[in-house]
Residue, then its C-alpha position, 0 to 999 in steps of 0.5 A: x857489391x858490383x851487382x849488374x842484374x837479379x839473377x844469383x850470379x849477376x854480381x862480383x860477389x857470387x861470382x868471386x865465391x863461386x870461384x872460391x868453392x871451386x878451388x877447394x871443390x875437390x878437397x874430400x870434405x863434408x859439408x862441415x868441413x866446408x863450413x869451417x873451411x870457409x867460416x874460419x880464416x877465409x871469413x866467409x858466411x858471416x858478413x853483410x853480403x853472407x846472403x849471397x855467399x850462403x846461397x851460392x854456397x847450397x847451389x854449388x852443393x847441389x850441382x856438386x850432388x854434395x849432401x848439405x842438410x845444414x845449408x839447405x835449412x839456412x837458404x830455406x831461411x833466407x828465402x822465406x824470410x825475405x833477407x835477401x831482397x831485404x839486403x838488395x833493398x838496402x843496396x838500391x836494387x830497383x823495384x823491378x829488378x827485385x820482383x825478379x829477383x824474388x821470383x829467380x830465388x823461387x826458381x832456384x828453390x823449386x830446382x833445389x828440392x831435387x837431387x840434379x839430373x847429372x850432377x858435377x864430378x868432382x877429382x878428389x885429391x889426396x889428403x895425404x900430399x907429403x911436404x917436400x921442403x921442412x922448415x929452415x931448409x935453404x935452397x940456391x937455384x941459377x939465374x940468367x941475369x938474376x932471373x929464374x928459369x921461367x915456365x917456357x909459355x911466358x913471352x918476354x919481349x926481350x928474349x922470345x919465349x922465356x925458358x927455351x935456352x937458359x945461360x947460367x949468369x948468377x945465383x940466388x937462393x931462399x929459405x924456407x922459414x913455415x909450412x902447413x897443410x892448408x885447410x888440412x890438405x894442401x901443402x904450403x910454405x913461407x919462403x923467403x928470397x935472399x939476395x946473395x953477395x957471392x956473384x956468380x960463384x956457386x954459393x956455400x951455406x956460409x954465402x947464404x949466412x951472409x945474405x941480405x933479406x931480399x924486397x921486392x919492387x919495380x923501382x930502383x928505390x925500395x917501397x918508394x912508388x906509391x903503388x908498391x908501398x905497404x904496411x907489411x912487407x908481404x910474404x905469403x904461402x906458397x906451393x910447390x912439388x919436387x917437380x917445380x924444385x926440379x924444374x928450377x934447378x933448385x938444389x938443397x944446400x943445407x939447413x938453418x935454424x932462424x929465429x922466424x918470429x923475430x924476423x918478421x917482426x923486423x921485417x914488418x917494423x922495416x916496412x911499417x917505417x918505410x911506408x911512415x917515412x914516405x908518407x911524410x915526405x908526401x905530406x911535407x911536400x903538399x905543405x911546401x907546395x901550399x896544396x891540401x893533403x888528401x886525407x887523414x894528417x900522417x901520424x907521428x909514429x908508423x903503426x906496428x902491432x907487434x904481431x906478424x903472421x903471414x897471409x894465408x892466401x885464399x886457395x883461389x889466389x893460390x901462388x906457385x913457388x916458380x911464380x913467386x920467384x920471379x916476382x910478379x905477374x904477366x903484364x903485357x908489358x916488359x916491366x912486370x918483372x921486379x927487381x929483387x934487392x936487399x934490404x940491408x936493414x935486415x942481413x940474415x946472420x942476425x936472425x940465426x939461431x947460432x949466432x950472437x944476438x945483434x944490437x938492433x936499433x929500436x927504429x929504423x927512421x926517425x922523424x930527422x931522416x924527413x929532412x932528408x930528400 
């Protein structure tokens, strides 16, 4: 768990949840509704390190002055029945360090019985947040050199500061394929990136029907660097407002009716065997070159479960659509900005809800495509 010290927040996992509770802390929940927030897709209070969680949980509670009957009655548990020095026990916390752990919860316990002396505000944000993209809404938006108009504080190495001046070079576009209010407040949406074959002609929507799913990476090969390789290709939800949209000069081009769960499935088959036909090829090379294959011998087929749903993304870890668009985090260096390619496995026109459904191949790859380099 990367504990460092006996105080409840010298370790990677009460620091990692406290910076969970804070970024729902201002969402108009009840103690229940916290606990189900929690407890439900996030999984949380229930694992081996649950210890912890609960107890980080209460203390925020009291800082929050949050009314938490049911919290305290379980910490209480946890104190008094030794649990977690218990579980620190078993993670090989020295004796010394446990004497003072037992003696900080004792602390922590006899600052919990009363209300705190000034208590944290939390800004309660509205529960009634409208969406502002529906579903099957397709949007284009300008790029300079097949990028967005990035948020002026992000440095590129190139160009000074990113956002200052913006020359219209091309076009690219998304659709917005699933939306929700996350944990019943926040709105989010699946988008997925297309790559547009129109050039740098404003497109139609006859031009997006005809685009590519686009995949993300910093190789010019897709999925073919150990580090960008995955059983899914990933989608997650992400937010924005009419400002953002605005921002990026994004305009509503039309809408279409997507067979979403058919195109997912694809796209996690796609790169299921993506990643099945490069750990192959690894595999066959360690063999050509007499060397030990770390690990299990690749299976003879890639793993798809036949299911796919996109991850909903833990509010800490919460994306903007305008960071998701330019696909990728700031690095220090100038290659954090991935290429966006399509994947021409997967052209758009066969998952629309209007056309003739296509003939798909039941694999993408077959173990004859291992014999190519």
């Amino acid at each position: 768990m990367g504990a460092w010290g006996y105080k409840l927040y010298e370790c990677d996992d009460a620091t990692g949840f406290r910076e969970e509770f804070k970024s729902v802390k201002d969402f108009p929940f009840s103690e229940d509704q916290f606990l189900a927030y929690f407890k439900g897709s996030c999984g949380y209070l229930k694992g081996n390190d649950q210890t912890i969680q609960w107890l980080v949980l209460y203390d925020q509670f009291h800082d929050y002055a949050i009314d938490a009957p049911e919290t305290f009655k379980h910490v209480k548990l946890i104190i008094e029945s030794g649990e977690d020095i218990a579980y620190h026990r078993d993670l090989d916390m020295s004796a010394q360090d446990l004497v003072k752990r037992a003696k900080h919860l004792q602390s922590l316990w006899r600052r919990w019985q009363s209300p705190p002396a000034k208590p944290k505000k939390r800004k309660l944000v509205d529960p009634d947040q409208p969406f502002v993209m529906d579903v099957g809404d397709v949007y284009i938006y300008p790029t300079e050199n097949e990028w967005p108009r990035m948020p002026s504080s992000w440095r590129d190495e190139n160009k000074g500061l990113a956002g200052q001046a913006f020359n219209l070079t091309g076009w690219a576009a998304f659709v917005v394929l699933k939306r929700q209010k996350t944990a019943g407040v926040i709105p989010q949406y699946v988008v997925l990136r297309l790559k547009l074959q129109s050039g740098s002609k404003r497109p139609d929507i006859e031009d997006v029907k005809s685009a590519f799913v686009a995949g993300e990476t910093d190789n010019t090969h897709l999925f073919n660097a150990e580090n960008h390789l995955g059983i899914r290709l990933q989608i997650y939800y992400v937010e924005t407002t009419a400002q953002d949209l605005k921002y990026l000069r994004a305009e509503h081009l039309g809408r279409l009716s997507i067979e979403v769960d058919v195109l997912l499935h694809d796209m996690e088959k796609f790169s299921a065997e993506q990643f099945w036909r490069w750990k192959h090829l690894r595999y066959l090379e360690y063999q050509k070159e007499g060397e030990n294959w770390p690990g299990e011998k690749p299976g003879s087929e890639p793993y798809i479960d036949g299911v796919y749903d996109p991850v909903e993304m833990k509010l800490v870890y919460r994306k903007s659509l305008k960071i998701f668009l330019c696909a990728g985090e700031t690095p220090a260096k100038a290659s954090w900005r991935r290429n966006i390619i399509p994947v021409k496995a997967l052209p758009l026109k066969n998952y629309l809800s209007e056309a003739k459904p296509a003939k798909r191949t039941e694999r993408y790859f077959t173990i004859d495509d291992l014999r190519q380099p």
